[in-house]
Phi, psi and omega in degrees: 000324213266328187296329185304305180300306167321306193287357185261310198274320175273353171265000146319338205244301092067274212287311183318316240250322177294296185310329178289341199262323169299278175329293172326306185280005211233309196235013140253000176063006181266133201249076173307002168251347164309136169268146177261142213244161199200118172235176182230160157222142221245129170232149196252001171275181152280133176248036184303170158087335162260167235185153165302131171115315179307159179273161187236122178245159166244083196049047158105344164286161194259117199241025201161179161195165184307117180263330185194165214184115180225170124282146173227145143250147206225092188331322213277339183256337179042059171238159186244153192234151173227087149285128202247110161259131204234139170240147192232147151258133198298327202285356184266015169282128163236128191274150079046136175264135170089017167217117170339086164325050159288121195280069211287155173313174186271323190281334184243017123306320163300324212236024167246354211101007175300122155217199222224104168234161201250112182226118175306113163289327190236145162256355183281322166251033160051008176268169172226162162253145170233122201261142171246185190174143175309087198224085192248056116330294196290136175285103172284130229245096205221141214222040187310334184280345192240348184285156172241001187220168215283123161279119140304101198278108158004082250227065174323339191280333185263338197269311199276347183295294194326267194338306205274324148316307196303286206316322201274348107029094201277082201286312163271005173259328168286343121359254190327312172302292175334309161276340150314271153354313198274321174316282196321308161291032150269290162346292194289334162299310151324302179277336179263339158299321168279324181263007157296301143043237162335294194314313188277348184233008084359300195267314171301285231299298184322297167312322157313293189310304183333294206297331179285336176289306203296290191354288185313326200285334169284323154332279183310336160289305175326315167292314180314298153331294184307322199274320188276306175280352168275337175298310193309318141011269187299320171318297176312328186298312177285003149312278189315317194311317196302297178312324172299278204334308173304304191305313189307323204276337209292310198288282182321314174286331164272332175289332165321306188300317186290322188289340171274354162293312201285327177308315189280328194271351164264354166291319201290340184306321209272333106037276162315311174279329173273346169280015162255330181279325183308347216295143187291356164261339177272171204280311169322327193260343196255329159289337143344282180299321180290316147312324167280011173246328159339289195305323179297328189286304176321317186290341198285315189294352185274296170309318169299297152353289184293331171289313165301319192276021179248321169297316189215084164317315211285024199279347188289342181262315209253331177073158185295119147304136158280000000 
């Protein structure tokens, strides 16, 4: 019984031990029978910043990491060599649906254009990488006496471009900028630690007045309102009043109306009637007009009159001769 239990308990474990391994590999992509491909890359530079351990990317994925870093020197050439053996997984490559996983080799990756550049991750810590990429531009560079595994060849234009950047990089002068900047910002600290303060005690005073400015300015509405409503009051009273005072006056203002009415229709009569006796046609105007040539005649002879006796006074004794 107690063995049944034992044989019950290790194949839980067992089995726990399958599920856990599955799950990793299902959900995690991790393949523990993949094989790994282990290539060098050979550099005739300072690799600072790389380390056993470091990643090996394929234009920033991480496809491998550095397995080992050596020197070589070579008397006769008096050149130094640092082969870097990089081991890569194949599995992080994904095919295409509808396309053969054939898996190509390091060497017809090479003869496609693989090469190899040494790129800085950090300029703060200081690490590097060796990123590979496709560039079959680029002149493949192969060291066959000293690799001992399939080489990756070395793409000097991105490794010495980076590196020659880094160097030419004004270092003491952003340094230098850099403890300015931090002076200035002390400074600015400095002046703003003594005139907050002030500022803030400023800003109450101000803020008081302000709250004493509203108060008054609300007193003062209030009153006003009050002022507005006892006017409005009297306006209305001196409404209503207007309005009885009409209605009272309405009798009176229509016999007024009628009587300038009645006024008016014996003006247009009497109007009417002197443009008639007036008229250049009636008996009134041709008599008129006989009487005005009278008065003209008369005037003329009267003037003749005042004219001889202004001449001859005595004719007023003698009378006109004939």
């Amino acid at each position: 019984m107690e063995d049944k239990r034992q044989t019950i308990l290790g194949l839980f474990v067992v089995g726990a031990a399958c599920l856990a391994l599955g799950t990793i590999v299902f959900f995690g992509r991790f393949d523990p029978f993949s094989r790994s491909q282990v290539a060098e890359v050979i550099f005739e530079r300072s690799v600072s910043g790389l380390d056993v351990g470091s990643p090996v990317t394929f234009r920033g994925v991480r496809v491998g990491s550095v397995s080992s870093i050596s020197i070589e020197h070579d008397p006769r050439t008096n050149r130094t060599f640092i082969p870097v053996t990089v081991r890569l997984k194949p599995g992080r490559v994904v095919f295409p649906r509808g396309v053969a996983p054939v898996r190509p080799s390091v060497r017809e990756m090479v003869a496609s254009g693989l090469r190899a550049a040494l790129l800085p991750v950090s300029l703060i810590s200081g690490e590097s990488e060796v990123d590979l990429d496709f560039v079959p531009s680029t002149a493949a560079s192969v060291h066959p006496a000293i690799a001992e595994v399939p080489e990756i060849p070395v793409n000097e234009s991105r490794s010495g471009s980076v590196a020659q950047q880094l160097s030419e990089l004004p270092l003491r002068e952003l340094a230098n900028n850099a403890g300015l900047t931090l002076q200035s910002i002390r400074r600015l600290a400095d002046m703003l630690s003594t005139g907050i303060p002030q500022f803030l005690d400023s800003t109450t005073r101000t803020s008081m007045k302000a709250s004493e400015t509203l108060d008054a300015a609300h007193d003062a509405i209030k009153q006003m309102q009050t002022r507005i409503g006892v006017t409005m009051a009297g306006i209305d009273r001196l409404t209503g009043s207007a309005d009885q005072q009409i209605n009272g006056r309405g009798a009176d203002l229509h016999a007024l109306l009628v009587s300038a009415n009645g006024t008016m229709t014996q003006t247009r009569a009497v109007l009417t009637e002197l443009q008639t006796l007036t008229g250049p046609r009636t008996t009134a105007h041709a008599n008129l007009e006989a009487s005005l040539n009278d008065l003209s005649a008369a005037s003329a002879a009267l003037r003749a009159l005042a004219t001889d006796l202004e001449q001859n006074p005595r004719l007023l004794l003698t009378g006109r001769r004939q």
